[in-house]
C-alpha positions as CSV (number, residue, x, y, z in Angstrom):
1,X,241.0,52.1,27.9
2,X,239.5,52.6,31.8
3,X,239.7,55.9,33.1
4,X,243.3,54.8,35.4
5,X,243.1,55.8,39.2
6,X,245.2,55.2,41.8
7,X,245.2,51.5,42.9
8,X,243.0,51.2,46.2
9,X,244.8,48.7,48.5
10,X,243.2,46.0,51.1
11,X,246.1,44.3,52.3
12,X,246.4,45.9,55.7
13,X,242.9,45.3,56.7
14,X,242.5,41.3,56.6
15,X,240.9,40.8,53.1
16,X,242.2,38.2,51.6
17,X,239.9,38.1,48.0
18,X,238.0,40.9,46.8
19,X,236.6,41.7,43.4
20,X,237.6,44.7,41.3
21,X,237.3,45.8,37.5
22,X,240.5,45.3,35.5
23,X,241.8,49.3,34.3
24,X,244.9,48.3,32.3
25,X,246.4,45.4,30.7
26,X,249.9,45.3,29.5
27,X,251.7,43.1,27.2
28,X,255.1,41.9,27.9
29,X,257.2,39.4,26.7
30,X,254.3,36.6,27.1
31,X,253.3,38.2,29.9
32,X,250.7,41.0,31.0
33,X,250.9,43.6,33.5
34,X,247.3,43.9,35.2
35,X,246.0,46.6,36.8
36,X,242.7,46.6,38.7
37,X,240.6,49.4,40.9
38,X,241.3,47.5,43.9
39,X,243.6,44.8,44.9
40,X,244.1,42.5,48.0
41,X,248.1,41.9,47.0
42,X,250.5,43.9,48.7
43,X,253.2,44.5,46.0
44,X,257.0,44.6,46.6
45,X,258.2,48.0,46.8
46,X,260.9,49.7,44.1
47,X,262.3,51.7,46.8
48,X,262.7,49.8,49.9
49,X,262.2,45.5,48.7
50,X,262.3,43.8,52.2
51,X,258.9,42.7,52.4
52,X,258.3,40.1,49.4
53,X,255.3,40.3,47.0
54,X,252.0,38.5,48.2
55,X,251.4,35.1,46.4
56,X,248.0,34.3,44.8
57,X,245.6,33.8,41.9
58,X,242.9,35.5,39.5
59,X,240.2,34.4,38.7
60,X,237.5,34.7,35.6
61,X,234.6,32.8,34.6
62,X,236.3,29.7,35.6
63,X,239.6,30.5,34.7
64,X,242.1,29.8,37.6
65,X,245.7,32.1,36.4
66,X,248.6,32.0,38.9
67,X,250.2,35.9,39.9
68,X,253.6,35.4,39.1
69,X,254.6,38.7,40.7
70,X,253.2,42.0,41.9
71,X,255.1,45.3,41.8
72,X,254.8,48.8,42.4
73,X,254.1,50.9,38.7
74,X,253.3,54.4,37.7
75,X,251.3,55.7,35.2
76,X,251.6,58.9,33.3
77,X,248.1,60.0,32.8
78,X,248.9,62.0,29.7
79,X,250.0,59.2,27.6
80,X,248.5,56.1,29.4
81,X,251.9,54.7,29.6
82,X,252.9,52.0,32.6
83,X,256.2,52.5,34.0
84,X,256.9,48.8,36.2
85,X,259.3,48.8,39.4
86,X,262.9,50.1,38.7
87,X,262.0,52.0,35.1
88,X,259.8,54.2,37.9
89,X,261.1,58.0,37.0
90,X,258.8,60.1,39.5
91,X,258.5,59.9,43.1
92,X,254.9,59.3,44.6
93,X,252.3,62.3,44.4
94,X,253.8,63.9,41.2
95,X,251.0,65.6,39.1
96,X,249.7,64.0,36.3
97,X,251.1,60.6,37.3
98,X,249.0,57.6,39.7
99,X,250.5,54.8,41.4
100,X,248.8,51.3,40.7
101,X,249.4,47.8,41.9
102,X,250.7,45.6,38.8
103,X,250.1,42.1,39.2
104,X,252.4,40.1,36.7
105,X,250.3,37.2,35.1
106,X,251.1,34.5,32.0
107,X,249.9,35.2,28.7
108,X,247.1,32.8,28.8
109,X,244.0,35.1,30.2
110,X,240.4,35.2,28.8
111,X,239.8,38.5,30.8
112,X,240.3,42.0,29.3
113,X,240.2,45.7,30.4
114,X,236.8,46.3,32.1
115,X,236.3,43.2,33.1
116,X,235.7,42.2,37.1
117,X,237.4,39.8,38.3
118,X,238.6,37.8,41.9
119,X,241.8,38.5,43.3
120,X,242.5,35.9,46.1
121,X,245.7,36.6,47.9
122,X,247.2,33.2,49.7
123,X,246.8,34.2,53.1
124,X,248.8,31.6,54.9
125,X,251.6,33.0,53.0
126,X,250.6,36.5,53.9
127,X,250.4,35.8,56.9
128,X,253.6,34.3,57.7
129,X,255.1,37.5,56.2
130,X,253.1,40.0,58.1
131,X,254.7,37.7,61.5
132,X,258.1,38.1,60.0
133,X,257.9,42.3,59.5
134,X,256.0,43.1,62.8
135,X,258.8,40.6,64.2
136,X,261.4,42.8,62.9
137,X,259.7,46.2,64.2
138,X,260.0,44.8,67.7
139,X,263.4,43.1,67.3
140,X,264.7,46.4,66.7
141,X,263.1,48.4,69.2
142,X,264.4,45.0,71.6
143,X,268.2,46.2,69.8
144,X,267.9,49.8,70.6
145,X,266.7,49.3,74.3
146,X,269.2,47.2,75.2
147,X,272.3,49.2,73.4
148,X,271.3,52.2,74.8
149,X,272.8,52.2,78.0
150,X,276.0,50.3,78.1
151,X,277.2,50.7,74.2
152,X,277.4,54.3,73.3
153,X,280.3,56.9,75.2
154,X,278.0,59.9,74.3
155,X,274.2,60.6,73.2
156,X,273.6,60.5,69.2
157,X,271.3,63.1,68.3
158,X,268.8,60.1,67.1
159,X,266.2,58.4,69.3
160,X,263.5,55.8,68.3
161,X,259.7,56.0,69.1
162,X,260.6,54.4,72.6
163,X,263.2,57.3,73.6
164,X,266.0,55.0,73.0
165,X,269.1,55.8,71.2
166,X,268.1,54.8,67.2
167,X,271.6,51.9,66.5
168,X,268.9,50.3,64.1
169,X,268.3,53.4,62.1
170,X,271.7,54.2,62.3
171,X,273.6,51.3,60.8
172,X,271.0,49.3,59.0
173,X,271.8,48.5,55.5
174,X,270.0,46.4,54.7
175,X,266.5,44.2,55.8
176,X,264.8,41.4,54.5
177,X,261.2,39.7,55.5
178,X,260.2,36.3,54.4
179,X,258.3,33.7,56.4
180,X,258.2,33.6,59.8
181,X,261.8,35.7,60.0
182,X,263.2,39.4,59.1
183,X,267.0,39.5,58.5
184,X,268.5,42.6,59.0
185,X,272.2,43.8,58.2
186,X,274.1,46.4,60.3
187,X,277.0,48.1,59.3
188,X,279.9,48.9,61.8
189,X,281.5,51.8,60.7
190,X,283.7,54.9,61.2
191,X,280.8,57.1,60.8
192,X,278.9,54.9,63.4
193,X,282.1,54.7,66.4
194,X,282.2,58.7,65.3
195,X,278.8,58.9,66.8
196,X,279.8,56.8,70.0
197,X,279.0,53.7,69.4
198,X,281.8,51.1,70.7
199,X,281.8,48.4,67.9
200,X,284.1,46.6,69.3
201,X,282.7,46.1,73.0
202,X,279.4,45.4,71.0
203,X,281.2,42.7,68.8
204,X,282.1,41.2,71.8
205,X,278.9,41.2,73.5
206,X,276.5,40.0,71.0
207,X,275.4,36.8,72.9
208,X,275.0,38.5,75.9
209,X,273.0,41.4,74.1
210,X,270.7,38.3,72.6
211,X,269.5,37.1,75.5
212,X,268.7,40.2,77.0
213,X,266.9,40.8,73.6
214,X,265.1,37.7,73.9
215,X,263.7,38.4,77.3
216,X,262.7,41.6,76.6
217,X,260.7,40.4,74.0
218,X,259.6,37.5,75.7
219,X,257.4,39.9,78.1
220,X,256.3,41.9,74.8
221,X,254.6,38.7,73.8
222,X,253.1,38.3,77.0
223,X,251.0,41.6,76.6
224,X,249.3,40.1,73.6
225,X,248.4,43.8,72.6
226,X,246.7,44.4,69.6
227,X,249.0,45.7,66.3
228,X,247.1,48.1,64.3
229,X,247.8,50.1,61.0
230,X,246.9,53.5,60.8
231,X,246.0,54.4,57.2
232,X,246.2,58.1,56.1
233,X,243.8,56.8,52.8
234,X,242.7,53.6,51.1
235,X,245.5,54.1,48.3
236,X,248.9,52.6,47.3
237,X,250.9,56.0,48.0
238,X,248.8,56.7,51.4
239,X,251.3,56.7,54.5
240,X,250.5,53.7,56.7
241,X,252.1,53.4,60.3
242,X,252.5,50.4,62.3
243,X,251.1,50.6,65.8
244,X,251.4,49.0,69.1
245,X,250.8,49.4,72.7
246,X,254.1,48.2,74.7
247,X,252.6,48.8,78.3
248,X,254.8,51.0,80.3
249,X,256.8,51.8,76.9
250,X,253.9,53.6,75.6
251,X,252.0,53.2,72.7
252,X,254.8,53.7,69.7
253,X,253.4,54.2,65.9
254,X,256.3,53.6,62.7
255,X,256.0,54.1,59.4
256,X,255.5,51.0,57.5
257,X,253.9,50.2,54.3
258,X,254.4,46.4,54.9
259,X,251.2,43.6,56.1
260,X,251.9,42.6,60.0
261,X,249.7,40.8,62.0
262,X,246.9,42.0,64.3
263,X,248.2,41.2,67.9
264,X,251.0,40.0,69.7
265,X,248.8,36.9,70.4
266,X,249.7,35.5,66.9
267,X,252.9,34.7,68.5
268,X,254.1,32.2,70.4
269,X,257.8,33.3,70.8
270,X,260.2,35.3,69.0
271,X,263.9,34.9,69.3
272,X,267.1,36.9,68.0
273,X,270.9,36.0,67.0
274,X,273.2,37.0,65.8
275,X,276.3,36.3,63.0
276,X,279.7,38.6,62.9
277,X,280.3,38.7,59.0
278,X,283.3,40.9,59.6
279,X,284.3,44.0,62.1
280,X,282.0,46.3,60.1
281,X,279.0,44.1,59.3
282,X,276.6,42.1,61.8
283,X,273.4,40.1,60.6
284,X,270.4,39.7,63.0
285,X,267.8,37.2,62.1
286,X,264.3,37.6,64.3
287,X,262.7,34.2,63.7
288,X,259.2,34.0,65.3
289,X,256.3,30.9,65.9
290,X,253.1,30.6,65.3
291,X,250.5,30.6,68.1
């Protein structure tokens, strides 16, 4: 078996198919676990799964096999042994252990361990999932601009990266990216109105908090800034931030491990709404269009 290293990870730098030598294959129930050097597929995370698992293929000799999944594993150095998603039992950076891309494939493969082989990710697909996240990031600084001054009765201690008052921080429970859209669900609660938040004017107000969303990021879009990710390393585990330059906002930079795009050209518009699920839970859905 390959000497296993951390997986080294392309998918924030628009490289779509690389090739890389295969470290680790695992049987599974008809299926292997893969794990190469270097992958282009960005995997979805055991910890936090909004943003889906890239699509895509393999390729060997002329054999065309289908990725049926990628996910986040660890691998205890020690005994060689991969740990896949949820069966996970160390955080990131614990010694002895690496964290690898595993791409799920079908039993029928003619490639083995040391072998190099193509990994093409689909881009389109990629792409219209990188739209959806970066999308979300600027829905939600849209969300906290416009709460900030008419919604709270007294300052919470958290701020975002634009100096607003941080209601997506606060009550997200939930997000979701998939093509084109992010879906994120807020909860309502006592421990958010303890805070200051009035719910109920908010409930209220939600079409009116829209369209003053929509404009705001309706002159985002026209900056057509560049989005770039700031990578602390070329591996899995390496903290990557999402930046952008919002004019007079400033420049802001968030943690993110997700693909985005590269500019807020790619877009032609984004738009929010909303949907009241009860007193205690709203759902915002960012859709966005291609340029």
């Amino acid at each position: 078996m390959s000497v296993i290293t951390p997986t080294q990870v392309v998918f924030t730098q628009n490289q779509w198919q690389i090739e890389s030598q295969v470290l680790m294959m695992i049987p599974n129930n008809g299926q292997y676990y893969v794990v190469t050097q270097c992958t282009p597929f960005h995997p979805v995370s055991h910890i936090w799964p909004d943003h889906p698992a890239d699509k895509g293929q393999i390729s060997f000799n002329g054999q065309i096999v289908e990725v049926m999944d990628c996910v986040v594993g660890a691998v205890e150095l020690s005994t060689q042994t991969l740990f896949v998603a949820q069966d996970i039992p160390v955080k990131r950076d614990t010694e002895g252990w690496v964290f690898v891309v595993v791409h799920v494939m079908s039993g029928a493969v003619t490639f083995t361990v040391g072998d190099i082989i193509t990994l093409t990710v689909n881009e389109a697909y990629q792409q219209s999932l990188s739209r959806g996240h970066s999308a979300g990031h600027l829905s939600s600084l849209a969300l906290n601009k416009v709460l900030h001054h008419a919604f709270w009765r007294k300052e919470p201690s958290r701020k975002d990266e634009l100096g607003y008052y941080d209601f997506h921080s606060y009550a997200q429970e939930k997000s979701q990216v998939t093509p084109d859209l992010s879906t994120d669900t807020y909860r309502l609660g006592k421990t958010l109105r303890k805070r200051g938040l009035n719910s109920a004017e908010l409930l209220t107000a939600l079409d009116e908090v829209a369209v003053s969303m929509n404009q705001q990021l309706s002159q985002w879009l026209t900056l057509k800034t560049p989005v770039v990710m700031r990578r602390e390393g070329d591996y899995l585990t390496d903290s990557r931030y999402w930046q952008c330059d919002l004019a007079q906002e400033g420049c802001i930079e968030i943690p993110c491990g997700g693909t985005h795009v590269s500019s807020l050209a790619e877009y032609s518009a984004i738009t929010v709404s909303f949907e009241v699920i009860s007193e205690q839970e709203i759902v915002m859905r960012t859709k966005c269009i291609k340029a």
